[in-house]
PDB file of N, CA, C, O and CB in Angstrom:
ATOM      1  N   UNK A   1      17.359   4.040  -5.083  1.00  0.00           N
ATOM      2  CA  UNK A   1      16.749   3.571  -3.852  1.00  0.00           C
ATOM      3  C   UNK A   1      16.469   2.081  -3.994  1.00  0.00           C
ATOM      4  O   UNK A   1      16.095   1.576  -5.052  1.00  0.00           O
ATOM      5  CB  UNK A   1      15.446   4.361  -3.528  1.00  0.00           C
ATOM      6  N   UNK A   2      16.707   1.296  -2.676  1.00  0.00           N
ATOM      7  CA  UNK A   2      16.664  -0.483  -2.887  1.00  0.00           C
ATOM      8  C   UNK A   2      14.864  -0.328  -3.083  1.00  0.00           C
ATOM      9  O   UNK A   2      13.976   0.388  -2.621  1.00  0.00           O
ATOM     10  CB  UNK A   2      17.391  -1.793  -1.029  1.00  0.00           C
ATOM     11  N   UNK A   3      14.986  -1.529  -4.109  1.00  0.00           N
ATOM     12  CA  UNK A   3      13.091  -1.856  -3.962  1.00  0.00           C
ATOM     13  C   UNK A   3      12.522  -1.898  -2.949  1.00  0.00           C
ATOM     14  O   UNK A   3      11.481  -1.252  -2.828  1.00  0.00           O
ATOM     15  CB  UNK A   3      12.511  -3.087  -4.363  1.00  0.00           C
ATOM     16  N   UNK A   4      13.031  -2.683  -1.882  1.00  0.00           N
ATOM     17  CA  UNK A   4      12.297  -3.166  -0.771  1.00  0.00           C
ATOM     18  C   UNK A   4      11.837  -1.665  -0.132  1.00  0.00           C
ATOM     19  O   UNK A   4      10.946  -1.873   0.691  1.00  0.00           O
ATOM     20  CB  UNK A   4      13.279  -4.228   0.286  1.00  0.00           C
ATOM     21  N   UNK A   5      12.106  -0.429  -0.222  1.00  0.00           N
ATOM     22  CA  UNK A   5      12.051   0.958   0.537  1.00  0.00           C
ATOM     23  C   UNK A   5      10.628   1.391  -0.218  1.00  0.00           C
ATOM     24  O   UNK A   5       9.641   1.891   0.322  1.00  0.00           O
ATOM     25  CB  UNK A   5      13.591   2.164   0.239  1.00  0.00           C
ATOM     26  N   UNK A   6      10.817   1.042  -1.672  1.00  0.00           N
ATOM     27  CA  UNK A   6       9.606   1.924  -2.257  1.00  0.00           C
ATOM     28  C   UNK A   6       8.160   1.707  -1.543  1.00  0.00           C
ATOM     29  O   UNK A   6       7.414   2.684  -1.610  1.00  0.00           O
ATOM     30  CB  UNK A   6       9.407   1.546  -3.873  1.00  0.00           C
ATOM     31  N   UNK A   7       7.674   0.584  -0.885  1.00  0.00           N
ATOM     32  CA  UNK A   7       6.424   0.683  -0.403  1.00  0.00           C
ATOM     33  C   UNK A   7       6.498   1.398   1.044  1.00  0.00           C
ATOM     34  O   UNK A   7       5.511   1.945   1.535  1.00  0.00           O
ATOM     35  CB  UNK A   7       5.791  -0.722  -0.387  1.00  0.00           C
ATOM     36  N   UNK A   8       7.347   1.362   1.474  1.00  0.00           N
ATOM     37  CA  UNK A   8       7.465   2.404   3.006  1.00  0.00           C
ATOM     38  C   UNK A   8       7.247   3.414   2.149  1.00  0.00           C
ATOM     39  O   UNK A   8       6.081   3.779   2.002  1.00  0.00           O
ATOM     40  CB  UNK A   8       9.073   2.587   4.138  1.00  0.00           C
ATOM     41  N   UNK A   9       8.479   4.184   1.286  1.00  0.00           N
ATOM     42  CA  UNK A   9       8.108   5.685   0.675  1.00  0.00           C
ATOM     43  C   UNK A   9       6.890   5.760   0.060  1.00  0.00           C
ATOM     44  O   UNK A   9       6.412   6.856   0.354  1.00  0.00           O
ATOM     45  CB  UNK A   9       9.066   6.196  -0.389  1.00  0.00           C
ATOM     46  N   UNK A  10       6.308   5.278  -0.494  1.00  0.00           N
ATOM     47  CA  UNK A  10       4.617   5.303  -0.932  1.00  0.00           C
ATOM     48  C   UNK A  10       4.043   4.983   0.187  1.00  0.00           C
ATOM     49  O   UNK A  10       3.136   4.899  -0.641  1.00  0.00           O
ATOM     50  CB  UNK A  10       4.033   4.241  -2.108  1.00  0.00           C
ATOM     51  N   UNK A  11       3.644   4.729   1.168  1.00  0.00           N
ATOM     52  CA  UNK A  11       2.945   4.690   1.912  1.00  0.00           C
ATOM     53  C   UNK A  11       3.238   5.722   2.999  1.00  0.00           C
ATOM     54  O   UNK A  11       2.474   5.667   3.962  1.00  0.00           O
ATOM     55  CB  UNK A  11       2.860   3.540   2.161  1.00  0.00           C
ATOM     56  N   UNK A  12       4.401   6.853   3.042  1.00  0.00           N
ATOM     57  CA  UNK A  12       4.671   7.511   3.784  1.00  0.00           C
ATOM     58  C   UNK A  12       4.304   8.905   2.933  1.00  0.00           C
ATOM     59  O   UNK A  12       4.077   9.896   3.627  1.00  0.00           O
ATOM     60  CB  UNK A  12       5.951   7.156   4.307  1.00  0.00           C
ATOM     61  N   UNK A  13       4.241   9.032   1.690  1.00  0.00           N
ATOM     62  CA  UNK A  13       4.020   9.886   0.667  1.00  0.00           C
ATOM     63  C   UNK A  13       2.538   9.714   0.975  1.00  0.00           C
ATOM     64  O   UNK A  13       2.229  10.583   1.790  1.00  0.00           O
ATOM     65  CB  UNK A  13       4.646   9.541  -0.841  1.00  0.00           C
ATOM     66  N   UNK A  14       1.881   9.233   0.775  1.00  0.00           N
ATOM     67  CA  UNK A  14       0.481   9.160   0.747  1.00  0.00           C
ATOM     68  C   UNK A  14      -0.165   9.620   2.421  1.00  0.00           C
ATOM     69  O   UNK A  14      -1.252  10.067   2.786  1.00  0.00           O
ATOM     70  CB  UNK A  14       0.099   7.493   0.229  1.00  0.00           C
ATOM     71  N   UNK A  15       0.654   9.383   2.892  1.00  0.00           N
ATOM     72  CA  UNK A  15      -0.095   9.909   4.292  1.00  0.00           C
ATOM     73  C   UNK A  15       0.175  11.489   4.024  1.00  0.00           C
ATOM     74  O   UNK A  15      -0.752  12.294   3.935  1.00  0.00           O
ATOM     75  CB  UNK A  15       0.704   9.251   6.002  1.00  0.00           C
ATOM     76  N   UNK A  16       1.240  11.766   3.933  1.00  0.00           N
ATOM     77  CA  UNK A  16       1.773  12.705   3.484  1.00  0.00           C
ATOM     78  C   UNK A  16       0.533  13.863   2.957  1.00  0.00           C
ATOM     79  O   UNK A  16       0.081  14.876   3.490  1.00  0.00           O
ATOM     80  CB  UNK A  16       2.733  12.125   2.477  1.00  0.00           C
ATOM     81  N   UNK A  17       0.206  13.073   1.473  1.00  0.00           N
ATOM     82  CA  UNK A  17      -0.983  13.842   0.826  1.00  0.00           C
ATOM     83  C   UNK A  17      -2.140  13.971   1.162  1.00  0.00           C
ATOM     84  O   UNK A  17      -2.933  14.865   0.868  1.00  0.00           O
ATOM     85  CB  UNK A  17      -1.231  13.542  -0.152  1.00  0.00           C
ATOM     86  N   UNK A  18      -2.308  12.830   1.965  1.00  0.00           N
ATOM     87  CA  UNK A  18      -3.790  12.695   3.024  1.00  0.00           C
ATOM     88  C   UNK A  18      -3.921  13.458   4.021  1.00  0.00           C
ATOM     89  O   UNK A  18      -4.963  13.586   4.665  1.00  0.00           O
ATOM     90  CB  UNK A  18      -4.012  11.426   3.756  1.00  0.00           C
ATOM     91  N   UNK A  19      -2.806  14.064   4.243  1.00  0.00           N
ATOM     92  CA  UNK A  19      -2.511  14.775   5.995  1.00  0.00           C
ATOM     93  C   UNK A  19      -2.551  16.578   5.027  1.00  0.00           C
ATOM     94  O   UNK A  19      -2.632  17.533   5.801  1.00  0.00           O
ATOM     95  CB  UNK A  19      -0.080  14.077   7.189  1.00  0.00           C
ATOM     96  N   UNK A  20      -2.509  16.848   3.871  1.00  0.00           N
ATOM     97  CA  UNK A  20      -2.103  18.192   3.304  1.00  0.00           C
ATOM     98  C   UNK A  20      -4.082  18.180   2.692  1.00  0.00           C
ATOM     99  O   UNK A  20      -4.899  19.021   3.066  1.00  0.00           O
ATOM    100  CB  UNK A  20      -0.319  18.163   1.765  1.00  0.00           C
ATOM    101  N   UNK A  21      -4.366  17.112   1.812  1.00  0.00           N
ATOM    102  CA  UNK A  21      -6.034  17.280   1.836  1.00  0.00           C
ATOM    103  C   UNK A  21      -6.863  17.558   2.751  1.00  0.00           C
ATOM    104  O   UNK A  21      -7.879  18.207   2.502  1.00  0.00           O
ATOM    105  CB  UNK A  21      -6.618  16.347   1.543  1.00  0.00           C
ATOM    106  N   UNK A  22      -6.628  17.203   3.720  1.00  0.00           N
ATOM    107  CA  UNK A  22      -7.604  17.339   5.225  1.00  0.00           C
ATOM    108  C   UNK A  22      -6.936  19.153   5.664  1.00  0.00           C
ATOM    109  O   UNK A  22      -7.647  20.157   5.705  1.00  0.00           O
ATOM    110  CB  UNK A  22      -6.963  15.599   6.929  1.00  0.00           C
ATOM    111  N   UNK A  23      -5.839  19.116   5.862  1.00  0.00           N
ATOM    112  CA  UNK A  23      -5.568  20.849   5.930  1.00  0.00           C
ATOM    113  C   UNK A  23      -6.189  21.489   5.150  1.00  0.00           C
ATOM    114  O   UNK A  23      -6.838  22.446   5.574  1.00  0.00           O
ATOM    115  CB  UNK A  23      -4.264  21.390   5.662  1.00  0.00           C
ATOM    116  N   UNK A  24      -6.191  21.154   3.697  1.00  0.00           N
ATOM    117  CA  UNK A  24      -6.726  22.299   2.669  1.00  0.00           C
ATOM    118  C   UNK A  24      -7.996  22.493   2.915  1.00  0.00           C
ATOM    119  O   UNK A  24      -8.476  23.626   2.901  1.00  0.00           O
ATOM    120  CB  UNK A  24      -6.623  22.008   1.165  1.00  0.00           C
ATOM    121  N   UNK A  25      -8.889  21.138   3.238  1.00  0.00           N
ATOM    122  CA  UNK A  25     -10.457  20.755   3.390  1.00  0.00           C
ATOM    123  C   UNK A  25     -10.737  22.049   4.285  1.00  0.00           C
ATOM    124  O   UNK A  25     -11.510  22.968   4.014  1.00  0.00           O
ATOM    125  CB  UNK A  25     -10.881  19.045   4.237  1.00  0.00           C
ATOM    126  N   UNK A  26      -9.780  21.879   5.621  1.00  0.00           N
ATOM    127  CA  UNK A  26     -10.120  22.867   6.942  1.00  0.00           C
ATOM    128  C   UNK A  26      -9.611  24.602   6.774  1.00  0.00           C
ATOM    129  O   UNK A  26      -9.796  25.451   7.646  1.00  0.00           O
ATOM    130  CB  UNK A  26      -9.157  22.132   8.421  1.00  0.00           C
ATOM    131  N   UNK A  27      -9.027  24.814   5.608  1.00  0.00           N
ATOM    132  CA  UNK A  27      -8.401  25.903   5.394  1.00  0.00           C
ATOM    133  C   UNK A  27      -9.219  26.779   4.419  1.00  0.00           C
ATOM    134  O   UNK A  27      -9.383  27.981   4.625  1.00  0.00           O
ATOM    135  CB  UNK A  27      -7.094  25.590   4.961  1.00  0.00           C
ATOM    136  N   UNK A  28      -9.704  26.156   3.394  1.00  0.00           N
ATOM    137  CA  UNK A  28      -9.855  26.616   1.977  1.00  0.00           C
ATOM    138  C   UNK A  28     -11.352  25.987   1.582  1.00  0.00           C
ATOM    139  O   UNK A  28     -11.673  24.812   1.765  1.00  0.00           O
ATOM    140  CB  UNK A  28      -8.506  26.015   0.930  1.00  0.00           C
ATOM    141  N   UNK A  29     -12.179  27.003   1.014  1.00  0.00           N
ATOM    142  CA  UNK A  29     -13.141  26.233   0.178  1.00  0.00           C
ATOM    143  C   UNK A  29     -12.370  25.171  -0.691  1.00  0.00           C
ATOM    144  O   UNK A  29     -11.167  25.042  -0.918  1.00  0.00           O
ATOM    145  CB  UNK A  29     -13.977  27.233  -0.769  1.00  0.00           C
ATOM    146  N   UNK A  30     -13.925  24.159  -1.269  1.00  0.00           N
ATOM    147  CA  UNK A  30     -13.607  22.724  -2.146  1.00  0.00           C
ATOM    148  C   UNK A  30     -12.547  23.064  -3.851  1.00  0.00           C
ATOM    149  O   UNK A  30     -11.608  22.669  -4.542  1.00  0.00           O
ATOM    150  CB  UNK A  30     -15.600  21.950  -2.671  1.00  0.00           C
ATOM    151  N   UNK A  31     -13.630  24.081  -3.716  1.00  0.00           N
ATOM    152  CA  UNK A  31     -12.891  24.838  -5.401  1.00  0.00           C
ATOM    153  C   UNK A  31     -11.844  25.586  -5.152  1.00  0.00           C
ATOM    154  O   UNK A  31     -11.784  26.283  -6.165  1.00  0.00           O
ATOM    155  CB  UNK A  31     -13.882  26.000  -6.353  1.00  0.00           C
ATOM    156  N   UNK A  32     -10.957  25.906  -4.450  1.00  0.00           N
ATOM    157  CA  UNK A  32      -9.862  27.175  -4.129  1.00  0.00           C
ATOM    158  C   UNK A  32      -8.359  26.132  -4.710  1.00  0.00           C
ATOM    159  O   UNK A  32      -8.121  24.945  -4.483  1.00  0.00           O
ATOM    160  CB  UNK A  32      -9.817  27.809  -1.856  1.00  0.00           C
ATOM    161  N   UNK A  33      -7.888  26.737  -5.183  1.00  0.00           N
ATOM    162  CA  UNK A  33      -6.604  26.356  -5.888  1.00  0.00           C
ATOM    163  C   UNK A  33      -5.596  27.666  -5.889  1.00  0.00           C
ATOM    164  O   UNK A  33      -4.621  27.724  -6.637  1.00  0.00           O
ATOM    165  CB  UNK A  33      -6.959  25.845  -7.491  1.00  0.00           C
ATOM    166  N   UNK A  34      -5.927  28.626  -5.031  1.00  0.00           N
ATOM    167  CA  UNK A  34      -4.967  29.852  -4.541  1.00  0.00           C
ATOM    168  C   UNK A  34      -4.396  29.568  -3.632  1.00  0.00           C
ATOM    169  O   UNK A  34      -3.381  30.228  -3.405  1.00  0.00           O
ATOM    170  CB  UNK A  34      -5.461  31.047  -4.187  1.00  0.00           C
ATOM    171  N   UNK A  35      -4.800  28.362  -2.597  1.00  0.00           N
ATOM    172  CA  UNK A  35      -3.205  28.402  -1.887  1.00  0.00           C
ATOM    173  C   UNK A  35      -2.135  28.024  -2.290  1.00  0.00           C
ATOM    174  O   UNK A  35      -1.842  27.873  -3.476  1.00  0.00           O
ATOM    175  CB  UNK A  35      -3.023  27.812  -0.890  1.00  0.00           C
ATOM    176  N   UNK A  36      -1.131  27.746  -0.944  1.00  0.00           N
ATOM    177  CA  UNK A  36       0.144  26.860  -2.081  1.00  0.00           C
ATOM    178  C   UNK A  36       0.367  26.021  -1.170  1.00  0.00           C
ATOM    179  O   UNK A  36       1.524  25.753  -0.844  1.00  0.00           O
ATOM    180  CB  UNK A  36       1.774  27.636  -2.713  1.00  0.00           C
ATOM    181  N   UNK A  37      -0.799  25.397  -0.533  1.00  0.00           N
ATOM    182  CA  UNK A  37      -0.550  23.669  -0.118  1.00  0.00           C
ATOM    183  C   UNK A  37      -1.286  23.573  -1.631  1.00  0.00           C
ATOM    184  O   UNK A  37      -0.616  22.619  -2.027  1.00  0.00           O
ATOM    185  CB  UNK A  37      -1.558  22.697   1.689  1.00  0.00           C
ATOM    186  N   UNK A  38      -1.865  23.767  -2.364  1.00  0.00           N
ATOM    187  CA  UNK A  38      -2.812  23.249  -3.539  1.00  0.00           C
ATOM    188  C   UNK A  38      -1.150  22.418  -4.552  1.00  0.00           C
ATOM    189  O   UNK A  38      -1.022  21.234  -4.864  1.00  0.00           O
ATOM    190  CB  UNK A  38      -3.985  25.100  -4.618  1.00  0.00           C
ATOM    191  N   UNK A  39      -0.437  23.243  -4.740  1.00  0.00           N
ATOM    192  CA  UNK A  39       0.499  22.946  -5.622  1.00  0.00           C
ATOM    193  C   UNK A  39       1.338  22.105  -4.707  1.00  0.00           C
ATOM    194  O   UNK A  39       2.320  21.694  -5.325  1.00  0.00           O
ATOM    195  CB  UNK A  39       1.168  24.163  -6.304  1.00  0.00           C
ATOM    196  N   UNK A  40       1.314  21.703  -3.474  1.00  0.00           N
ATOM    197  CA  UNK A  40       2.280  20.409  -2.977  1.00  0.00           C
ATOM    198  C   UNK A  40       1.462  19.629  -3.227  1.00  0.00           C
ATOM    199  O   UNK A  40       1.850  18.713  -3.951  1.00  0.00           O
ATOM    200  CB  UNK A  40       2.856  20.192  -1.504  1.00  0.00           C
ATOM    201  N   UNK A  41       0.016  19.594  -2.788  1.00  0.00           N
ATOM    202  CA  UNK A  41      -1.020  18.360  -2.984  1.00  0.00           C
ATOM    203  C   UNK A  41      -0.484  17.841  -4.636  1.00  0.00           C
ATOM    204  O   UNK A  41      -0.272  16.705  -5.061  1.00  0.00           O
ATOM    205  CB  UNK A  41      -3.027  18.999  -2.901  1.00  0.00           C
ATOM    206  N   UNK A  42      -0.410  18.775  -5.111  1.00  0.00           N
ATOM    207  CA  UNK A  42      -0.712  18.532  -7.135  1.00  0.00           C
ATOM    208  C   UNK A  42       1.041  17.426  -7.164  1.00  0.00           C
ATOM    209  O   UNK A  42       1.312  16.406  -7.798  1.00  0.00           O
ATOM    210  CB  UNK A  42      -0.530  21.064  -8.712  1.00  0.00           C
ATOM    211  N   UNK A  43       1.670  18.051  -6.416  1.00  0.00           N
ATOM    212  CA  UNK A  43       2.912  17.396  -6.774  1.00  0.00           C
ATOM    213  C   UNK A  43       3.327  16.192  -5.837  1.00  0.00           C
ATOM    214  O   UNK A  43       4.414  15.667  -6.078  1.00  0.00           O
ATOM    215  CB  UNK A  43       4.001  18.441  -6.771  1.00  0.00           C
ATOM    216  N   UNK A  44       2.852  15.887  -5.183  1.00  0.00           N
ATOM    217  CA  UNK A  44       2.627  14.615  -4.462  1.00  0.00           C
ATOM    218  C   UNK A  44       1.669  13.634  -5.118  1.00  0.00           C
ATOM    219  O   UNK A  44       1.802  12.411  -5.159  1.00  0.00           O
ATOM    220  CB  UNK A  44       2.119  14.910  -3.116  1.00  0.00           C
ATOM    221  N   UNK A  45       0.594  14.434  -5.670  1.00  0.00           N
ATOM    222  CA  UNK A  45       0.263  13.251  -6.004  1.00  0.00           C
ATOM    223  C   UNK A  45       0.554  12.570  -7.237  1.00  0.00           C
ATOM    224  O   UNK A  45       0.406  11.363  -7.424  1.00  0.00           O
ATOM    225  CB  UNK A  45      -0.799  13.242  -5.859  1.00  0.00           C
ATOM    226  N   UNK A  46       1.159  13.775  -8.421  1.00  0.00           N
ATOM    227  CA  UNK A  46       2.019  13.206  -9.262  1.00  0.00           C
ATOM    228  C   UNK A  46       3.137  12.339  -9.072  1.00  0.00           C
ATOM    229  O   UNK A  46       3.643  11.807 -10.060  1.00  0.00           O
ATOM    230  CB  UNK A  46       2.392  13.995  -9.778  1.00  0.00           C
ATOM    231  N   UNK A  47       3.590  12.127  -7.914  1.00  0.00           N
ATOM    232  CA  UNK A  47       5.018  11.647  -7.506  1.00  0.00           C
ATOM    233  C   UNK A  47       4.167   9.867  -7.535  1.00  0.00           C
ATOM    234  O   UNK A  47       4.529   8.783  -7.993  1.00  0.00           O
ATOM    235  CB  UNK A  47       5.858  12.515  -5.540  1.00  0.00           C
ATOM    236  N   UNK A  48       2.862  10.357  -6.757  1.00  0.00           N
ATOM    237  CA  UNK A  48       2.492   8.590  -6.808  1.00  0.00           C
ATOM    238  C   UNK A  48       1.992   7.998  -7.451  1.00  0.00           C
ATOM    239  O   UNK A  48       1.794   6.803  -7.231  1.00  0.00           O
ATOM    240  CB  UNK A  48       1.907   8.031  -6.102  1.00  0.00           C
ATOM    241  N   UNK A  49       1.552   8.693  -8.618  1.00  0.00           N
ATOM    242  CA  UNK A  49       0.768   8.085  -9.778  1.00  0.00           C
ATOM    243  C   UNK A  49       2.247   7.948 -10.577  1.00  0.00           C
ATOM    244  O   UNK A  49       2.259   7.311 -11.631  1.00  0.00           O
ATOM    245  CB  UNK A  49      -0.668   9.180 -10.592  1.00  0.00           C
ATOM    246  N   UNK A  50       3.427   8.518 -10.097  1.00  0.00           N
ATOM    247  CA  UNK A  50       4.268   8.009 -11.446  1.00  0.00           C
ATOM    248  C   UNK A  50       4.647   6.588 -10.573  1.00  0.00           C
ATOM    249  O   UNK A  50       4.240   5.561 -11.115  1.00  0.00           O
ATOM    250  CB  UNK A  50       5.917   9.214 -12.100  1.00  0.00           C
ATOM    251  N   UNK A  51       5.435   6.400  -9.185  1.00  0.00           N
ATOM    252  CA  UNK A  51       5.401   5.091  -8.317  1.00  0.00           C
ATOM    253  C   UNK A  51       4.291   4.446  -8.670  1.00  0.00           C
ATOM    254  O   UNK A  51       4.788   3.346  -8.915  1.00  0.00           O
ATOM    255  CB  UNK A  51       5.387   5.266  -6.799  1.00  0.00           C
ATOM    256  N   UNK A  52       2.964   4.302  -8.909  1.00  0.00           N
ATOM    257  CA  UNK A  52       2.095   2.996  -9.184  1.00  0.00           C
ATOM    258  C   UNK A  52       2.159   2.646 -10.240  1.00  0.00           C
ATOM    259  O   UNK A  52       1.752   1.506 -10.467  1.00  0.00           O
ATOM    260  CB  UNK A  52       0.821   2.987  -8.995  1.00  0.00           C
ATOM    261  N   UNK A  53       2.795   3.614 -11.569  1.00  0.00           N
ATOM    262  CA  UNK A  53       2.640   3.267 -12.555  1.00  0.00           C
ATOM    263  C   UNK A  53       4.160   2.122 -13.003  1.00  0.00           C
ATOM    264  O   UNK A  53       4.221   1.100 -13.687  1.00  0.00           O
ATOM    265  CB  UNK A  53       2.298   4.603 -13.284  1.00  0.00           C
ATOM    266  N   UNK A  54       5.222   2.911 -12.231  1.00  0.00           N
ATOM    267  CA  UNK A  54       6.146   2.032 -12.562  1.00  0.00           C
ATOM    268  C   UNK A  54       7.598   2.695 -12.577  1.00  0.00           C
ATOM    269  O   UNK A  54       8.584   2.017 -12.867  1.00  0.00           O
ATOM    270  CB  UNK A  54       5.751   1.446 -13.843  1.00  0.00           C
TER     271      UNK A  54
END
């Protein structure tokens, strides 16, 4: 992927994870890790901690 794309895709990823936290918030108690938005949240946000890191 050209560099210039990666901050659109991180910033489209992150809404992304922001838009799946607010579902879980309205879906699921704070502690519940039985759904399976829990495991897209987990893997999104691994995707952007590996993009900030490098």
């Amino acid at each position: 992927m050209p560099e210039s794309h990666c901050p659109d895709v991180q910033l489209r990823l992150e809404a992304i994870l922001a838009y799946i936290q607010r579902l879980r918030a309205n879906l699921y108690p704070a502690d519940w890790t039985a759904d399976p938005l829990y495991r897209i949240e987990q893997e999104l946000a691994s995707l952007l901690d590996d993009m900030r890191r490098g």
